[in-house]
N, C-alpha and C positions, 0 to 999 in steps of 0.2 A: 183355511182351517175349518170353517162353518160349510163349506161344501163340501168337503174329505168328508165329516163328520154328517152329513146330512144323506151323501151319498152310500157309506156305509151301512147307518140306517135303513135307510130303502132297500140295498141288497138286502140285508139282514131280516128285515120285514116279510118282505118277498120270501127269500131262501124258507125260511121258519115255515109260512104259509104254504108253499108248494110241498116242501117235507112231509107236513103236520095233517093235509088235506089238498091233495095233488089238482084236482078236482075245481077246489074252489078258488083254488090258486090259479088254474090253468085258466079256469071259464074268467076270472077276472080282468084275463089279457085276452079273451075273446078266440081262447083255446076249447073244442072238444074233442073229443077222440075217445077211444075204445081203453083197455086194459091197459096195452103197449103205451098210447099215450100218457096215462095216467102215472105209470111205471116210469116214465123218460121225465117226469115233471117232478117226482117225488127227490130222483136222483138228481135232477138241475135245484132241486131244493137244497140238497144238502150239500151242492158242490158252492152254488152260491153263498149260504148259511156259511162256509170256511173261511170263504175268498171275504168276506164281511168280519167276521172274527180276527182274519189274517190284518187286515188294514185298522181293524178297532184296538187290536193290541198295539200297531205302532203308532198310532196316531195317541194314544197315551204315551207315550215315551216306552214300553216296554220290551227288551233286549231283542235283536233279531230272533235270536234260536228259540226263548221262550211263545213269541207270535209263531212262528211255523210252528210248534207243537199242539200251542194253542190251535191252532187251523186246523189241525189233522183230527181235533176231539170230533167234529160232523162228520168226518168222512167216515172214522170208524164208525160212528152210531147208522150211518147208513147202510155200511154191512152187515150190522147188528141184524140193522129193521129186515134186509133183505133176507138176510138167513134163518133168523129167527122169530122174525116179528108178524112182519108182513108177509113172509115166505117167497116173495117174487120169485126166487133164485130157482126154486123148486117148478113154481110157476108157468116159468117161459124157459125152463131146461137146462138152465145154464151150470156151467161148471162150476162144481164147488172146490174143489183144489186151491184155484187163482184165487177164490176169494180169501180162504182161509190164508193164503199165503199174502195177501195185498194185508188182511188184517194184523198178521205178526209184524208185517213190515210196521207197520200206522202204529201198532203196542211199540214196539221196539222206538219208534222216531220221539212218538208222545213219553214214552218212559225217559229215554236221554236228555231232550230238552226241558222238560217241566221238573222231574225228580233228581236236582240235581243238588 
């Protein structure tokens, strides 16, 4: 129980950091690289940051379907940041279509499981 919970922290730590400041995140594990890098660590930030939320909601006892919705809250705000925050999307060219459509999927998962 003390290492589930210890380990989730550290994802969770980690995820937030690489999210929050890719950079300082990356150089902490002895990562540097250019834009692309920086870009690949923001998103391992916020895939991690889930995969931490996804385990912190069960490890509290809380119901399967509410932890996977839970989980899916970073993934959205990742698309968020991408598309409208940090604009990466625009950035390195990428198709905004799949995003928009990964995002309804994530609205739709997060709305069924949490507002229920």
């Amino acid at each position: 129980d003390n290492v589930a919970k210890f380990m989730v922290g550290f994802f969770g730590l980690n995820g937030v950091v690489f999210a929050v400041a890719p950079s300082v995140g990356a150089g902490a594990w002895g990562i540097t690289g250019d834009d692309k890098v920086e870009f690949l660590m923001k998103n391992f930030g916020f895939f991690i940051t889930s995969w931490a939320v996804l385990g912190g909601a069960v490890i509290k006892g809380e119901d399967a379907a509410k932890a996977i919705g839970y989980s899916f809250v970073p993934c959205l705000l990742g698309l968020i940041d991408g598309n409208l925050i940090s604009k990466s999307v625009d950035k390195f060219g990428m198709a905004k279509n799949p995003q928009y459509f990964w995002a309804v999927v994530q609205i739709a998962i997060i709305a069924a499981t949490l507002l229920q």
